[in-house]
C-alpha positions as CSV (number, residue, x, y, z in Angstrom):
1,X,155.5,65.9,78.7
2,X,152.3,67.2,77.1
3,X,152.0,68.8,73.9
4,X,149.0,71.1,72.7
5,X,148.4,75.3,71.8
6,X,146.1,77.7,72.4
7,X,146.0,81.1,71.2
8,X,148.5,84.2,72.8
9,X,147.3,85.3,76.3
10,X,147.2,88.9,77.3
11,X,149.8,90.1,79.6
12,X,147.4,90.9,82.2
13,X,146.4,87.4,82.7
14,X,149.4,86.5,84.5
15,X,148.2,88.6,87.2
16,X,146.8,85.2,89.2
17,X,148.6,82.4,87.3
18,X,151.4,82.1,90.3
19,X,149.6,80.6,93.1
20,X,150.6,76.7,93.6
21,X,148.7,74.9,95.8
22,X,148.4,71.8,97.4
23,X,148.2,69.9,101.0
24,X,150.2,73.4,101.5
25,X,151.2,76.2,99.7
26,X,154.3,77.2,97.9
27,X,155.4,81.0,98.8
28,X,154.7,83.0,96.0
29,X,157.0,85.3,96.1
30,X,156.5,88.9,94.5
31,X,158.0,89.5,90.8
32,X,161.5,91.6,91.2
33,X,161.4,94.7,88.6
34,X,161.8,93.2,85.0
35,X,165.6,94.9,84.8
36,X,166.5,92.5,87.5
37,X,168.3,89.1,86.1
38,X,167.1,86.3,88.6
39,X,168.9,82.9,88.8
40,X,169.8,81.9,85.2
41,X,166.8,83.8,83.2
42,X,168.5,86.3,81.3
43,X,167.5,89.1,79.3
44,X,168.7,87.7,76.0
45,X,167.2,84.3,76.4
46,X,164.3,83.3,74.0
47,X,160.8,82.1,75.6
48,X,161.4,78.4,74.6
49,X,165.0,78.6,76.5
50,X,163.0,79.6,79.5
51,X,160.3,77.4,79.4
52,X,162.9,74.4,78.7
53,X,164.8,75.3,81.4
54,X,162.0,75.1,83.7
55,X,160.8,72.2,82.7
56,X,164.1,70.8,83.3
57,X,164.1,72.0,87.2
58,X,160.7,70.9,87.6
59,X,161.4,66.8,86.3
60,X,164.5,67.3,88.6
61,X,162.4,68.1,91.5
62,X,160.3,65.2,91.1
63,X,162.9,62.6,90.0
64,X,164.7,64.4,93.4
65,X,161.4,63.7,95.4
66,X,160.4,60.6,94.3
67,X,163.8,59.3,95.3
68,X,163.3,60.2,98.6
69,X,159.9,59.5,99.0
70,X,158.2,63.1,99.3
71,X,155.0,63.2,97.8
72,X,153.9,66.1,98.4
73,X,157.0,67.6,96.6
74,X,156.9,65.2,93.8
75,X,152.8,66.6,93.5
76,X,153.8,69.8,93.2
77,X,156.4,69.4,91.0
78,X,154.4,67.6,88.7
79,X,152.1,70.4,88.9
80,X,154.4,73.1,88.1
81,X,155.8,71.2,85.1
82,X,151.9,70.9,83.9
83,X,151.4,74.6,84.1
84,X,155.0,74.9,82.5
85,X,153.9,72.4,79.6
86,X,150.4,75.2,79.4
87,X,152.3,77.9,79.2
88,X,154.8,76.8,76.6
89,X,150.9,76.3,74.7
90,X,149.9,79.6,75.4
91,X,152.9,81.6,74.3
92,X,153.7,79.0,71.2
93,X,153.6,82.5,68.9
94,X,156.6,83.9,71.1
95,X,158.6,81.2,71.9
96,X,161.5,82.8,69.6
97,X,160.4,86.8,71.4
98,X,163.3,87.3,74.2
99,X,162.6,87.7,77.3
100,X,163.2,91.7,77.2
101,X,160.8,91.8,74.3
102,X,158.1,90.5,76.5
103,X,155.4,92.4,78.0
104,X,156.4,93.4,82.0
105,X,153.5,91.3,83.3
106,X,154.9,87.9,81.2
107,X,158.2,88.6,82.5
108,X,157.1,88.9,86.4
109,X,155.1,85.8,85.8
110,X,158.3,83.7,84.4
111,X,160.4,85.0,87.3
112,X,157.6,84.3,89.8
113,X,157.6,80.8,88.6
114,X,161.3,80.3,88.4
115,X,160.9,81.6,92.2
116,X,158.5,79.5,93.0
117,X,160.3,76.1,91.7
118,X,163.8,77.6,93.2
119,X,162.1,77.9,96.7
120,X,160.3,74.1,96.7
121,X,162.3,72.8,99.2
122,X,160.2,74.5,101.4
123,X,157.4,71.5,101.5
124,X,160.2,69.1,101.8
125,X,158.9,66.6,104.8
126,X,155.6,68.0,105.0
127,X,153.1,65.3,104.9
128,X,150.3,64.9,102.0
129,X,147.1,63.4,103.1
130,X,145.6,61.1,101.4
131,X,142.7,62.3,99.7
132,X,145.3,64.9,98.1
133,X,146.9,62.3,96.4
134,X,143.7,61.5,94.4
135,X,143.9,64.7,91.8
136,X,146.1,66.7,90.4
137,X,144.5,70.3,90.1
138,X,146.0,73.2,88.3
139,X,142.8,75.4,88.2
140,X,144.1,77.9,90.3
141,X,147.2,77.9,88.2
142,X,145.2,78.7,85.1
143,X,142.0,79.5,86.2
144,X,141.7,83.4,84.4
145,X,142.6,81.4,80.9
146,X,139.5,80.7,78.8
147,X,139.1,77.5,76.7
148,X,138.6,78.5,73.1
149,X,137.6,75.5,70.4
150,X,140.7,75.5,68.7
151,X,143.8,75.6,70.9
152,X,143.8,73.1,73.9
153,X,145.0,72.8,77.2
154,X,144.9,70.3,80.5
155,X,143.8,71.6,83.9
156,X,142.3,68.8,86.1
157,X,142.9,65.3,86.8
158,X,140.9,63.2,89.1
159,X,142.7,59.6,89.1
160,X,146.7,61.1,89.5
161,X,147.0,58.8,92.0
162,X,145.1,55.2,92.3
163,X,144.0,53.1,95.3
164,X,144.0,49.6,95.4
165,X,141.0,47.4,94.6
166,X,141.1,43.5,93.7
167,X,138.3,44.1,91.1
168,X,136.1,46.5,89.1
169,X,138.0,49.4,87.5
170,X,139.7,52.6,88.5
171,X,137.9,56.1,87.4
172,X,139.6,58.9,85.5
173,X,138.3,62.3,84.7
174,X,140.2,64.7,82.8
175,X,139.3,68.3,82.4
176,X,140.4,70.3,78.7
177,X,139.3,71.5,76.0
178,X,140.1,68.4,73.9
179,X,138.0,66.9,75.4
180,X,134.8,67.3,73.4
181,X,131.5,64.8,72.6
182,X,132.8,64.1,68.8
183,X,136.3,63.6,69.7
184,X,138.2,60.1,70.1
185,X,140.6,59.6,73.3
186,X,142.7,56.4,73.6
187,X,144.4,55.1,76.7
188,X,148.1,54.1,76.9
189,X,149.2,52.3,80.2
190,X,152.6,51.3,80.6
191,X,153.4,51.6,76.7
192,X,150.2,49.0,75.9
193,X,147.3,50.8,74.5
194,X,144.4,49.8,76.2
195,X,141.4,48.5,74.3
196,X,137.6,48.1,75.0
197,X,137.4,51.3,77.6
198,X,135.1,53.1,77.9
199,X,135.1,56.7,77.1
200,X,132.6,59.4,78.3
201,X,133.2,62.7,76.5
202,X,129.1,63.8,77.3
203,X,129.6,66.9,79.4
204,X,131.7,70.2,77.7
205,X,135.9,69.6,78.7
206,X,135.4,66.5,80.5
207,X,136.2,62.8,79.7
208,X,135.7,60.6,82.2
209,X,136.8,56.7,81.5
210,X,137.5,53.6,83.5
211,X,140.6,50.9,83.2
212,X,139.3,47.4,84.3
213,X,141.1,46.5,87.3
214,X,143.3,43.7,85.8
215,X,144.8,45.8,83.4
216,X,146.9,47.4,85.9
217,X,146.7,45.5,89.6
218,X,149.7,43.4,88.8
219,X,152.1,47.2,88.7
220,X,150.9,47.4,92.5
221,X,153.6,46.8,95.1
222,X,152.4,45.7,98.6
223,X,153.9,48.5,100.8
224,X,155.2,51.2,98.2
225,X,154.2,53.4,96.5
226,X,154.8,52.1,92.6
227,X,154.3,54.8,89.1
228,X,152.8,53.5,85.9
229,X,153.4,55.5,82.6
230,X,150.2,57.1,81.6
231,X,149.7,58.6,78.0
232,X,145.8,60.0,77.3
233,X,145.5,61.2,73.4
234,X,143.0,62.8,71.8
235,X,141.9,62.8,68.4
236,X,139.5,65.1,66.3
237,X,136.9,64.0,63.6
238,X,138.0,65.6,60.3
239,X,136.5,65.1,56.8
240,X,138.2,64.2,54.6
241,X,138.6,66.0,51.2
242,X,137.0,65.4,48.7
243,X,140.0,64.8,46.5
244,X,140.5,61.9,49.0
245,X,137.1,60.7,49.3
246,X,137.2,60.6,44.9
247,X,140.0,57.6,45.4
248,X,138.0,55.4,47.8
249,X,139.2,57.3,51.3
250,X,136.8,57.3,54.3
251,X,134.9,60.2,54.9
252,X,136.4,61.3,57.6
253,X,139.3,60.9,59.5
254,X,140.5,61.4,62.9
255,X,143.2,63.4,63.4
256,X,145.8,63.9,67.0
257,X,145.2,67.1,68.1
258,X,146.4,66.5,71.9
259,X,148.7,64.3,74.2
260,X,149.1,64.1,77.9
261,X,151.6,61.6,79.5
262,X,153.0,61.8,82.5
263,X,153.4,59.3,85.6
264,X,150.0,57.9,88.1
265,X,151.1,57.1,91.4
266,X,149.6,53.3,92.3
267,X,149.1,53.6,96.0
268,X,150.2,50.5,98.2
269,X,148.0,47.7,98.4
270,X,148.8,47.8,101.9
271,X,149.1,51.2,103.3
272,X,149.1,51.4,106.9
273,X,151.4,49.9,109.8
274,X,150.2,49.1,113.3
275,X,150.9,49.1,116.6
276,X,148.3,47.4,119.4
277,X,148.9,47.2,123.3
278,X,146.3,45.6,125.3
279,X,146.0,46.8,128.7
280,X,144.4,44.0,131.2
281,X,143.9,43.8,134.5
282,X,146.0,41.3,136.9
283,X,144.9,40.7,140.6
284,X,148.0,40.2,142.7
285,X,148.6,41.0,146.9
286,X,149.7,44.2,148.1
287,X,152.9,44.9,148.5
288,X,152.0,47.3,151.6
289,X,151.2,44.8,154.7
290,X,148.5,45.4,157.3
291,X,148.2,44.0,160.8
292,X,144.8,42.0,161.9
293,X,143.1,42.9,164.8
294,X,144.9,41.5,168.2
295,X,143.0,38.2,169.6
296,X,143.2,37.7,173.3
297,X,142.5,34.6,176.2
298,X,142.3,34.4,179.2
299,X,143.8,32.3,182.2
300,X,143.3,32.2,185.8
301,X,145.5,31.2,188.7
302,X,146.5,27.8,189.3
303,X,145.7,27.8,193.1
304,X,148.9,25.3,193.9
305,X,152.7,26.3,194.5
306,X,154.1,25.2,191.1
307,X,157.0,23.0,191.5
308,X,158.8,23.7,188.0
309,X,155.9,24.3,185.2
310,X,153.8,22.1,187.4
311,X,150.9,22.5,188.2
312,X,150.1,24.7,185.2
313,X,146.9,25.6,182.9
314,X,146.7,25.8,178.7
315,X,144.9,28.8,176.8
316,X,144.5,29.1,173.4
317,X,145.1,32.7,171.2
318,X,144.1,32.9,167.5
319,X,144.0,36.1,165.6
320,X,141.9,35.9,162.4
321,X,142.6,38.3,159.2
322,X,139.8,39.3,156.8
323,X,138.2,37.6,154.1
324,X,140.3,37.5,150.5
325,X,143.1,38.3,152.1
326,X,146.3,36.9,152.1
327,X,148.5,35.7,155.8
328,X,151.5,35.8,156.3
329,X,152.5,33.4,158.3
330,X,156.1,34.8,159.6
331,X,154.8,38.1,161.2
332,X,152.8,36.1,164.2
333,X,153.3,38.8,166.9
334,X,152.6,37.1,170.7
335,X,152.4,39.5,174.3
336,X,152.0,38.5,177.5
337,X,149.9,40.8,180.5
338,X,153.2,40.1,182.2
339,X,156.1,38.5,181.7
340,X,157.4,34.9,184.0
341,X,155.7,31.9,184.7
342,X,154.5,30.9,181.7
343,X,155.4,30.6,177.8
344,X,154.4,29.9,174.7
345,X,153.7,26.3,174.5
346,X,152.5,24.9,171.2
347,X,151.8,25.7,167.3
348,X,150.7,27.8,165.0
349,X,148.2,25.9,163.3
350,X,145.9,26.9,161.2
351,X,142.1,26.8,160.3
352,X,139.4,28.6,158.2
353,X,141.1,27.8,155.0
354,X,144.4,29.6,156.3
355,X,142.8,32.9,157.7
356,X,143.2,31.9,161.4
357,X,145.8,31.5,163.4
358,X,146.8,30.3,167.1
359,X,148.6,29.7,170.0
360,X,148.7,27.9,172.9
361,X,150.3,29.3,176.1
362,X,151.6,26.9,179.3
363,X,150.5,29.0,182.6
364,X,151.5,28.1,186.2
365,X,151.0,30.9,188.5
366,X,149.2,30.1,191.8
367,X,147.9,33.5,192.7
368,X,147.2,35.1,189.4
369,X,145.6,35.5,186.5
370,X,146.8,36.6,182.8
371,X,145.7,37.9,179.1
372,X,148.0,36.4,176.3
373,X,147.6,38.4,172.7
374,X,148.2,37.1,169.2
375,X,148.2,39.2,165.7
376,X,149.7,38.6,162.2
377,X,150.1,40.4,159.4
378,X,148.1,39.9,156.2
379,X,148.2,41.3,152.3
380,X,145.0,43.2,150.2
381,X,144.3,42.3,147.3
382,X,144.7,44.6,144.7
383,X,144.1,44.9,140.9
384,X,147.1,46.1,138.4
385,X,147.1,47.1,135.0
386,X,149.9,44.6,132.7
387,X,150.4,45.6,129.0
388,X,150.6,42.7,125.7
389,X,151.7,43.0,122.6
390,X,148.0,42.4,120.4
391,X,147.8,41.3,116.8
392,X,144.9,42.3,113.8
393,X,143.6,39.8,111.9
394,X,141.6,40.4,109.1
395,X,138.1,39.3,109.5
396,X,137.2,36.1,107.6
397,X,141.0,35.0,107.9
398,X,141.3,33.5,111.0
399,X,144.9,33.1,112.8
400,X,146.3,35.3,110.0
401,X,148.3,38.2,111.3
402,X,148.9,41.2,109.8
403,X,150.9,43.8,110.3
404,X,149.9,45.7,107.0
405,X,146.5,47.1,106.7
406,X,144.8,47.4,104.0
407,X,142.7,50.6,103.0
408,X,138.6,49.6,103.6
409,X,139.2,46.0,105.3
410,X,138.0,45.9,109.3
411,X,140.5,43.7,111.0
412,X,140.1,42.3,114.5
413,X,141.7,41.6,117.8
414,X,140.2,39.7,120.1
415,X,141.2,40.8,123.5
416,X,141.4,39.3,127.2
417,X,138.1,39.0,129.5
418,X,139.6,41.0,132.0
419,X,140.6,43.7,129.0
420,X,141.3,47.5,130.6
421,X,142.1,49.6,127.6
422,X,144.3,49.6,124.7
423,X,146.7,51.5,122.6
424,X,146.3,51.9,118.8
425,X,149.2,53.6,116.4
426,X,148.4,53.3,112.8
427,X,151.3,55.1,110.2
428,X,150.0,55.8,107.2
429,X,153.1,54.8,104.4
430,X,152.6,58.9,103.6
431,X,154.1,59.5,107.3
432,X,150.8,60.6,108.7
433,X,150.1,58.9,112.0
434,X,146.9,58.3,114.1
435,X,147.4,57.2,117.8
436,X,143.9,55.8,119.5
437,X,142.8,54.6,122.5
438,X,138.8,53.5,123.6
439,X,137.9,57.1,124.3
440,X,139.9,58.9,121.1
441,X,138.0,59.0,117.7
442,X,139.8,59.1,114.3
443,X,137.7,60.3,110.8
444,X,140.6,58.1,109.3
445,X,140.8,55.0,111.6
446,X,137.9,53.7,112.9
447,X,137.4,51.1,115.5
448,X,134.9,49.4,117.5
449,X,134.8,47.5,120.8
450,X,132.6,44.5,121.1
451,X,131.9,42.4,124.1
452,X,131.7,38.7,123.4
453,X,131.1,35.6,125.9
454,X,134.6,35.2,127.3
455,X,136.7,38.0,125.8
456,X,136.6,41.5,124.1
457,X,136.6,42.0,120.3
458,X,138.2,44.9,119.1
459,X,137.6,46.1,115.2
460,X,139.4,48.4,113.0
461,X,138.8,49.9,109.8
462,X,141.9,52.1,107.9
463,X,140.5,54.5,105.5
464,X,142.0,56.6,102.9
């Protein structure tokens, strides 16, 4: 994958070279004695065969994980093969030395690493946040090896993966020794060589360079993630001799002294899913009932022998329920002080816009008096809480729904006037999910509630 050399490390190095990290660690697991054969390294097999057989595992392991869509695996894996393509640099003066030749300490380190590709599956479905999808860092991998000004090496990349933007240009910073003030880098994307960049190579092991927007948005895909070929090579100012320059040669002339390539991951342009439920409030009547207070009348004796219902008297009973409630009109309950010589003669009607009720009752009882009593039952009202499906619209496209978000755009829901709470689930395409409501605050998802003349404005913002 890359292709370099640096001068023979000391066995000791490979004390710290072993520790893999990422989102989460690979176990590191400690060397077996060097007499002990593990997996296929064997005793008779030459530095190279090792190195090329671990390079092999790790492309499997990414080719396995970007099949199935595990990042963080696919990171790591592309990690490992980078410190496998540094240490192929670093021993280039054994790479024919068998492995029982080798020092003890470069033999614990090889099985470490074979160890520590072999026991990968570990991370499998862990998630990767975002911002360690950004850079690819193998510092801790080689961090005890010094640079020197002739042999060269790769150990950071900030720009592995990309996020989308529809303009400007995406950053890259490269950390190696190659990377000097004289020397010339050039950019391949996708097999095209890319001209007009710009190249920074001002600070010692760094270049840092930017590829306009346009040359690559079109390799994006909308809600996967998408890899671009990505070749950086470096070339170093040499002059020319002067046997060369005596036949009309330039001066000087640059020659390749280092390549990278490898894969950058192109992040969605929409990475995020949604799902929004809008709690409201809905006034409806109580299903529990409740009865009014009892209304009562009065109705003296007739003072005649009644001959049938004659002579007789009338009284009126109403019952009345409480304001905002609701009657209903088939419990009217109706007593009597005593029972015989009278019934109930007439209605119900109804007044005070349907919260009163009455009654008429016939009397005809010479001697004595009565009481007559009405009552009905009535409802409460009573607020609920009902639950809608709500949709995000990005702001500045009105009636446009979307149900994939884009990293750095606010989108808005407007919500109803009588608007309770509501429910927010965002899925990040990496499997990471964020679930919000009003009194829940997210570093990734942010959102804000607005109140507007007739209804409630609710604003989101997905960040990376």
């Amino acid at each position: 994958m890359k292709n370099g050399n640096l001068e023979i490390i000391k066995p000791a190095i490979f004390a710290g070279l072993f520790t893999i990290s990422c989102y989460s660690s690979i176990p590191v697991f400690a060397a077996d004695p060097v007499t002990t054969v593990v997996s296929s390294i064997s005793t008779t097999m030459s530095v190279k065969e090792i190195l090329d057989q671990l390079q092999v595992k790790a492309d499997a392991v990414v080719g396995t994980a970007v099949e199935g869509g595990d990042y963080l695996v696919e990171k790591t894996g592309r990690k490992l093969g980078l410190a496998i393509d540094n240490l192929d640099i670093l021993l280039s003066k054994q790479r024919n030395s068998t492995f029982d030749q080798l020092d003890s300490s470069l033999q614990q380190g090889l099985l470490s690493l074979e160890k520590t590709l072999n026991n990968i599956d570990s991370l499998k479905g862990q998630i990767m946040e975002i911002e360690h999808f950004l850079a690819m860092d193998i510092q801790n991998v080689v961090n005890d090896l010094p640079f020197t000004s002739e042999k060269y090496s790769l150990r950071d990349i900030q720009g592995y993966s990309q996020i989308f933007q529809p303009d400007g240009s995406y950053s890259y910073r490269l950390l190696g020794n190659a990377f000097a003030a004289e020397n010339k880098v050039d950019i391949t994307i996708n097999g095209v060589k890319l001209d007009s960049i710009y190249v920074d190579n001002s600070k010692a092991n760094i270049s840092s360079f930017s590829i306009p927007a346009e040359a690559i948005n079109g390799e994006f895909k909308d809600t996967e993630v998408s890899r671009i070929n990505f070749e950086v090579s470096v070339q170093k100012k040499e002059k020319n001799s002067w046997l060369s320059r005596l036949f009309g040669a330039d001066e000087y002339v640059y020659e390749k002294i280092y390549t990278y390539q490898d894969k950058v991951l192109l992040l969605p342009r929409y990475p995020a899913t949604y799902e929004l439920k809008e709690h409201y409030s809905v006034e409806k009547w109580s299903e529990k009932t409740y009865w009014s207070s009892e209304g009562s009348a009065s109705v003296g004796a007739t003072g005649e022998s009644a001959e049938g219902e004659n002579p007789h008297k009338h009284v009126n009973a109403c019952a009345t329920i409480p304001n905002g409630t609701q009657m209903i009109q088939s419990t009217i309950s109706t007593r009597e002080s005593y029972g015989g010589w009278g019934r109930w003669d007439g209605g119900p009607w109804y007044s005070n816009e349907g919260r009163t009720v009455c009654k008429r009752f016939k009397h005809w009882v010479h001697d004595k008096g009565r009481t007559v009593y009405i009552k009905v039952q009535y409802k409460k009202p009573e607020v609920d809480v009902a639950s809608k499906t709500a949709s995000l619209n990005k702001l500045g496209e009105n009636g446009k729904q979307d149900k994939n978000l884009e990293f750095g755009a606010w989108y808005e829901s407007r919500l109803s006037s009588n608007y309770q709470s509501f429910d927010l689930i965002v899925k990040y395409f990496n499997g990471k999910k964020y679930s919000l409501t009003p009194t829940t605050l997210s570093e990734k998802v942010n959102t804000k509630l607005e109140n507007k003349s007739n209804f409630k404005r609710l604003l989101v913002l997905v960040n990376p």
